[in-house]
mmCIF file of the C-alpha atoms, coordinates in Angstrom:
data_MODEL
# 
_entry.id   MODEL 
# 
loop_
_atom_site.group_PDB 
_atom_site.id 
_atom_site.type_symbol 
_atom_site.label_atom_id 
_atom_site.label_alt_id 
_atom_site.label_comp_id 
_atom_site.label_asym_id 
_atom_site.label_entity_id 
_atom_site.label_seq_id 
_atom_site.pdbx_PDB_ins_code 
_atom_site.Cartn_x 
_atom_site.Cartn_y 
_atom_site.Cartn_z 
_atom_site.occupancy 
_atom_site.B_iso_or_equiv 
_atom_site.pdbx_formal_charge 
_atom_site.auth_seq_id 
_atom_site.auth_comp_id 
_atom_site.auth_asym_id 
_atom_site.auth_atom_id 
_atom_site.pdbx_PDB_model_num 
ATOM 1   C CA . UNK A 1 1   ? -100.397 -59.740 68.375  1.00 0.00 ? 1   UNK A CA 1 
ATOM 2   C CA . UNK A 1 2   ? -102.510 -57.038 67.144  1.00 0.00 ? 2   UNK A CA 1 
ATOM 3   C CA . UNK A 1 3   ? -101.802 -53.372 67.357  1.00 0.00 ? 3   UNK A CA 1 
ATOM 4   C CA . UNK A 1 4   ? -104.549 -52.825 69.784  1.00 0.00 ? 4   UNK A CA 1 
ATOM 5   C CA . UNK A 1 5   ? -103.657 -55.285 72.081  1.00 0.00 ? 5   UNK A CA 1 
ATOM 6   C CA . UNK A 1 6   ? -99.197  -54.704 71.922  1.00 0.00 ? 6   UNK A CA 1 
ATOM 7   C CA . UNK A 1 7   ? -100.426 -50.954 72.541  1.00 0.00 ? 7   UNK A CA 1 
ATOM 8   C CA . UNK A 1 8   ? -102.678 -51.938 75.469  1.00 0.00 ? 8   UNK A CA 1 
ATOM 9   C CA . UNK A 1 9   ? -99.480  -54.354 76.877  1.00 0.00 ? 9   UNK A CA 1 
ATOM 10  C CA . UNK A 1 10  ? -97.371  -50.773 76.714  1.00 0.00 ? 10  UNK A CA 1 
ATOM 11  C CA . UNK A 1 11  ? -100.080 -49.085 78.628  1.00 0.00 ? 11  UNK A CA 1 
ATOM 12  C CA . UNK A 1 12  ? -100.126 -52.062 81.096  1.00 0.00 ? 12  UNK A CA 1 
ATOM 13  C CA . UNK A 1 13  ? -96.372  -52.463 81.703  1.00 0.00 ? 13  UNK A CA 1 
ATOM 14  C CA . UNK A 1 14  ? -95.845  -48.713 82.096  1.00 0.00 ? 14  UNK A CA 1 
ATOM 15  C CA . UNK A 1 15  ? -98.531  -48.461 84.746  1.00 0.00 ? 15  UNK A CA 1 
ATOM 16  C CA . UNK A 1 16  ? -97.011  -51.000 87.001  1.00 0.00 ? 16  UNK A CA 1 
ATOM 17  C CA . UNK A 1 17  ? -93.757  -50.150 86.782  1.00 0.00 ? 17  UNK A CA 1 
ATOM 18  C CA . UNK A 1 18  ? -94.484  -46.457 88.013  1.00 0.00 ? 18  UNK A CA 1 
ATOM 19  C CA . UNK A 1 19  ? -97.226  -47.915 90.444  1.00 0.00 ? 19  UNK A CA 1 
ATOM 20  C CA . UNK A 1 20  ? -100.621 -46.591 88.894  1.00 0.00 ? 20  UNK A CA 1 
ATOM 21  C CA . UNK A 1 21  ? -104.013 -48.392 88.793  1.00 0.00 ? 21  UNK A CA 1 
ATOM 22  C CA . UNK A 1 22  ? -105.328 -48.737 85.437  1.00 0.00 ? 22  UNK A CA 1 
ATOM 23  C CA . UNK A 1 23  ? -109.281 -49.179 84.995  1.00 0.00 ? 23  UNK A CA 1 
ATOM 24  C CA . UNK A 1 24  ? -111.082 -49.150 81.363  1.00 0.00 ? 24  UNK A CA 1 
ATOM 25  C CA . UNK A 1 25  ? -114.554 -48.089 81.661  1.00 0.00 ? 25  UNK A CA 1 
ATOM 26  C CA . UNK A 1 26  ? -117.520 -49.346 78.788  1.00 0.00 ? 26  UNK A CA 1 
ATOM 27  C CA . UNK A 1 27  ? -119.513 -48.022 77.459  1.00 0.00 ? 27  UNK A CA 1 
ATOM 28  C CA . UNK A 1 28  ? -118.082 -44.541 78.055  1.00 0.00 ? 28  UNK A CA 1 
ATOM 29  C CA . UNK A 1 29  ? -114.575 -45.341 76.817  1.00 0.00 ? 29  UNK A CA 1 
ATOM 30  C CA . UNK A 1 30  ? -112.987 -43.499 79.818  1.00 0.00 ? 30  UNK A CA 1 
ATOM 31  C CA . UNK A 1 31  ? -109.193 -44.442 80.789  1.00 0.00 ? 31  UNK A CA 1 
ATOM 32  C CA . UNK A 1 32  ? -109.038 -43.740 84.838  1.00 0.00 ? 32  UNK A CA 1 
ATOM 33  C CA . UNK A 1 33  ? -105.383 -44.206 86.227  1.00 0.00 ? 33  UNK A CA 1 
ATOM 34  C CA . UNK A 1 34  ? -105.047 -43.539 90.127  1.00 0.00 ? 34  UNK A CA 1 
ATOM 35  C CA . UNK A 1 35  ? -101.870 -43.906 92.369  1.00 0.00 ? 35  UNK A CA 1 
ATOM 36  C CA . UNK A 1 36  ? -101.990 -43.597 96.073  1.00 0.00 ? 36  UNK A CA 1 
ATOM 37  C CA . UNK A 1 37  ? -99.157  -41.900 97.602  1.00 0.00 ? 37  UNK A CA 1 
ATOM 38  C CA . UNK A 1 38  ? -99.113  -40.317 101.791 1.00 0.00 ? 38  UNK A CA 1 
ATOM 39  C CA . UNK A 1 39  ? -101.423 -37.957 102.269 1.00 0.00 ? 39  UNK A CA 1 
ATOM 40  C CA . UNK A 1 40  ? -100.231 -34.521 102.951 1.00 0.00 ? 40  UNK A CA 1 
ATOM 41  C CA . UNK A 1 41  ? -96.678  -35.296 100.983 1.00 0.00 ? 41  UNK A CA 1 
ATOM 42  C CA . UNK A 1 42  ? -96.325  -32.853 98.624  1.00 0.00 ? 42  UNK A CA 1 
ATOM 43  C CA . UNK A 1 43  ? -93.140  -34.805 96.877  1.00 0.00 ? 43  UNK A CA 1 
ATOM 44  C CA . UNK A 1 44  ? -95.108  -37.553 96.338  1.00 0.00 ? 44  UNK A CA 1 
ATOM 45  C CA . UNK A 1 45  ? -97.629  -35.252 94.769  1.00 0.00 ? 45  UNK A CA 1 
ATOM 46  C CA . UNK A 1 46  ? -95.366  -33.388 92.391  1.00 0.00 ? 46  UNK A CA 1 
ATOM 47  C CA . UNK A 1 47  ? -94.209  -37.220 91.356  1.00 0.00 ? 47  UNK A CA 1 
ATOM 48  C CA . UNK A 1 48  ? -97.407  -38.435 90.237  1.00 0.00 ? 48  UNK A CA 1 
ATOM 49  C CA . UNK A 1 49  ? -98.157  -35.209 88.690  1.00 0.00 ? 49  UNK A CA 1 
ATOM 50  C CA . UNK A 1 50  ? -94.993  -35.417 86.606  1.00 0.00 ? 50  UNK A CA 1 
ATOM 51  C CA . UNK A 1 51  ? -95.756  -39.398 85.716  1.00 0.00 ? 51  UNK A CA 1 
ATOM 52  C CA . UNK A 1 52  ? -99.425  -39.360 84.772  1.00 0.00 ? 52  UNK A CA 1 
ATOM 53  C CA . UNK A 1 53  ? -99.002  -37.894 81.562  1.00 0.00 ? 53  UNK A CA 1 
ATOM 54  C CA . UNK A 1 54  ? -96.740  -40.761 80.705  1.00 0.00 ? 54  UNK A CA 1 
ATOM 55  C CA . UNK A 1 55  ? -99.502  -43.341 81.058  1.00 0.00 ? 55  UNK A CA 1 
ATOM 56  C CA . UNK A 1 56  ? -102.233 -41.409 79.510  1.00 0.00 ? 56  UNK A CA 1 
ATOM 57  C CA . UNK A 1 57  ? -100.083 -40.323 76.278  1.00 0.00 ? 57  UNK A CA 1 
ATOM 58  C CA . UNK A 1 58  ? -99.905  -44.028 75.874  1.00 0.00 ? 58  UNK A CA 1 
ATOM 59  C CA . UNK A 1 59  ? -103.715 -44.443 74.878  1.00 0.00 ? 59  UNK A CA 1 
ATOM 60  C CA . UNK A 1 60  ? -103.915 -43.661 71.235  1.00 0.00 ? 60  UNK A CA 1 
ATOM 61  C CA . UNK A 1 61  ? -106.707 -41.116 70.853  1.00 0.00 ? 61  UNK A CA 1 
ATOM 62  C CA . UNK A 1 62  ? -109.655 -42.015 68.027  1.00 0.00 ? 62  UNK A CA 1 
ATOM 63  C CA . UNK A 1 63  ? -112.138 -38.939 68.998  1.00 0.00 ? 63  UNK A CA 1 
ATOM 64  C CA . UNK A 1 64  ? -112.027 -35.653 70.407  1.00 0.00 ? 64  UNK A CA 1 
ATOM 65  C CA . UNK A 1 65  ? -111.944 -35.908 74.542  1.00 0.00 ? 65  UNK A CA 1 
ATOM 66  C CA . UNK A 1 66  ? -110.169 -34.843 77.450  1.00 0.00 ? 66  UNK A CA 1 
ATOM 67  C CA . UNK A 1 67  ? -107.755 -34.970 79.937  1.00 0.00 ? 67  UNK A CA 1 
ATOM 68  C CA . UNK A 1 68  ? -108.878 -34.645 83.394  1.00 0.00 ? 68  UNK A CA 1 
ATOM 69  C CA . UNK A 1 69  ? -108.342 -35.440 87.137  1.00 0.00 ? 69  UNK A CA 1 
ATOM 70  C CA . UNK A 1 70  ? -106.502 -34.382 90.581  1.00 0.00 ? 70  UNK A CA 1 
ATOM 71  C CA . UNK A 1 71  ? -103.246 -32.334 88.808  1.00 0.00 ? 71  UNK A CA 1 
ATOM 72  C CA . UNK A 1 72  ? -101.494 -29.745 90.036  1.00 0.00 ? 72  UNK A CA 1 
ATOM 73  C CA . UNK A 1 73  ? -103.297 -27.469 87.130  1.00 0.00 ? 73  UNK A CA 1 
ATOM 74  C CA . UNK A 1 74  ? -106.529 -27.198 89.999  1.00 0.00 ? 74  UNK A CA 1 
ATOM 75  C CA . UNK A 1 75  ? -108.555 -27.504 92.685  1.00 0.00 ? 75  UNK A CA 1 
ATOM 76  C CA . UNK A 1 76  ? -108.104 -31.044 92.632  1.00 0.00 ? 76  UNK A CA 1 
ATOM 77  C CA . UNK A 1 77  ? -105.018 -31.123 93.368  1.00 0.00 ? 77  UNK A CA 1 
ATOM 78  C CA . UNK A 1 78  ? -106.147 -29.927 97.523  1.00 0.00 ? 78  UNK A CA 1 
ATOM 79  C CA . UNK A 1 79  ? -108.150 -32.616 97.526  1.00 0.00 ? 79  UNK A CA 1 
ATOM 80  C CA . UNK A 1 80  ? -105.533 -34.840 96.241  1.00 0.00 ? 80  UNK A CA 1 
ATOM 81  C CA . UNK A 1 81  ? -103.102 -34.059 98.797  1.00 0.00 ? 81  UNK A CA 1 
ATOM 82  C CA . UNK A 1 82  ? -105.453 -34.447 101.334 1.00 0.00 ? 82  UNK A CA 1 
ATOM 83  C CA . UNK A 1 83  ? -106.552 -37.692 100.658 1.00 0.00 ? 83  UNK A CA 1 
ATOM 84  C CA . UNK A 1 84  ? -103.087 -39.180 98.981  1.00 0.00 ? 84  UNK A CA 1 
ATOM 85  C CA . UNK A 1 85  ? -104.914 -40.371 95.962  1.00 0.00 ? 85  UNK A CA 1 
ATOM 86  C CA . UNK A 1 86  ? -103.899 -39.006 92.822  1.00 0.00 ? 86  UNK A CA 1 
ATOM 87  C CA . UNK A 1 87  ? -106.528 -39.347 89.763  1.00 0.00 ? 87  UNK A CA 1 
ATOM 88  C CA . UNK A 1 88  ? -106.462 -39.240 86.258  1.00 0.00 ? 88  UNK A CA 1 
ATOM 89  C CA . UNK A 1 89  ? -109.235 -39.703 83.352  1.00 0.00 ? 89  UNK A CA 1 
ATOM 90  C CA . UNK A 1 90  ? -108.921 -39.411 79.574  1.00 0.00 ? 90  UNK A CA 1 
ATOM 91  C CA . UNK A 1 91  ? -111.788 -39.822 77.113  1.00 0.00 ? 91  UNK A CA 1 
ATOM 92  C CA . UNK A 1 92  ? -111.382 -40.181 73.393  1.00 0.00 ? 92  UNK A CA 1 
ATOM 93  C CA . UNK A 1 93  ? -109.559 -42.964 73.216  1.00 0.00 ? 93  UNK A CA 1 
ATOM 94  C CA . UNK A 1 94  ? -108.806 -46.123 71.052  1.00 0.00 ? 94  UNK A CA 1 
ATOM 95  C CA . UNK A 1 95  ? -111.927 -48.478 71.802  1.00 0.00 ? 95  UNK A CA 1 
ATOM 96  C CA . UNK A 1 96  ? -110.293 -51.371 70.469  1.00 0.00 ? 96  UNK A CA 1 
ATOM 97  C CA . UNK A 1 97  ? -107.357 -50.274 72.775  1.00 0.00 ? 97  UNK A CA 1 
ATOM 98  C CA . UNK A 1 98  ? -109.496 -50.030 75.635  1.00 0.00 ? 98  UNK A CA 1 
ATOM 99  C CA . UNK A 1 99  ? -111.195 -53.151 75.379  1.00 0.00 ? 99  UNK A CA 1 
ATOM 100 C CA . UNK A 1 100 ? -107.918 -54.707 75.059  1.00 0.00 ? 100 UNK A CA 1 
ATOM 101 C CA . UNK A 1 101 ? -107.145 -52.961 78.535  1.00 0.00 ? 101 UNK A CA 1 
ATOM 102 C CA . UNK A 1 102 ? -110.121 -54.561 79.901  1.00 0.00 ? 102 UNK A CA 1 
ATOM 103 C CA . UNK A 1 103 ? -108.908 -57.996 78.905  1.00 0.00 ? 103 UNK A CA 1 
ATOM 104 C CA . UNK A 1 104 ? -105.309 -57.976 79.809  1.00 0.00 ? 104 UNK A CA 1 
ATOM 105 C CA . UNK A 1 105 ? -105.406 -56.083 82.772  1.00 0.00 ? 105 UNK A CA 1 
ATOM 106 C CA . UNK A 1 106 ? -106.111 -58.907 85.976  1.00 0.00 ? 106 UNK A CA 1 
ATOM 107 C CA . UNK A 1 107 ? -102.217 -59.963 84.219  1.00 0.00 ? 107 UNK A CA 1 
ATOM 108 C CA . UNK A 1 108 ? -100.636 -56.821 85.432  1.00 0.00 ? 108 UNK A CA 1 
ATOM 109 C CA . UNK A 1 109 ? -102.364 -56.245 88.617  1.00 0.00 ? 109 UNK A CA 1 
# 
């Protein structure tokens, strides 16, 4: 297996064990992970703002990017709890580890 693709399984595996929604966008190389959780619970919210990281730090990054979404660091975060969907991007990322995402992922849905 290649180092792309065992990094990409990682990814994968840790997602669905903590319950997030991996989705690998091309051409702009973006990593979105989004859990839903009951709206208005602000436990649940503190939960998947302590777990994201975990998934994201998984993704080797090959390029400068970012880290951004619905954390507790901003506004986001209102609209998060509102709407019980918590939402995370990353850009500069491993292609090769993204494609691999891509490819494996209808295994761990």
């Amino acid at each position: 297996m290649s180092v792309a693709k065992t990094k990409a399984v990682k990814l994968l595996e840790t997602a669905k064990k903590l319950g997030w929604d991996v989705n690998a966008t091309s051409p702009d190389g973006i990593l979105r992970i989004t859990k839903h959780f009951t709206a208005g619970s602000m436990e649940e919210f503190v939960e998947c703002d302590m777990e994201y990281y975990e998934v994201l730090s998984l993704l080797p990054s090959t390029e400068p990017g970012s880290v951004w979404g619905t954390d507790g660091g901003g506004v986001g975060a209102i609209g998060a709890i509102k709407s019980g969907v918590f939402q995370m991007s990353k850009s500069g990322g491993s292609k090769r580890v993204l494609s691999a995402i891509r490819k494996l992922k209808s295994a761990y849905v």
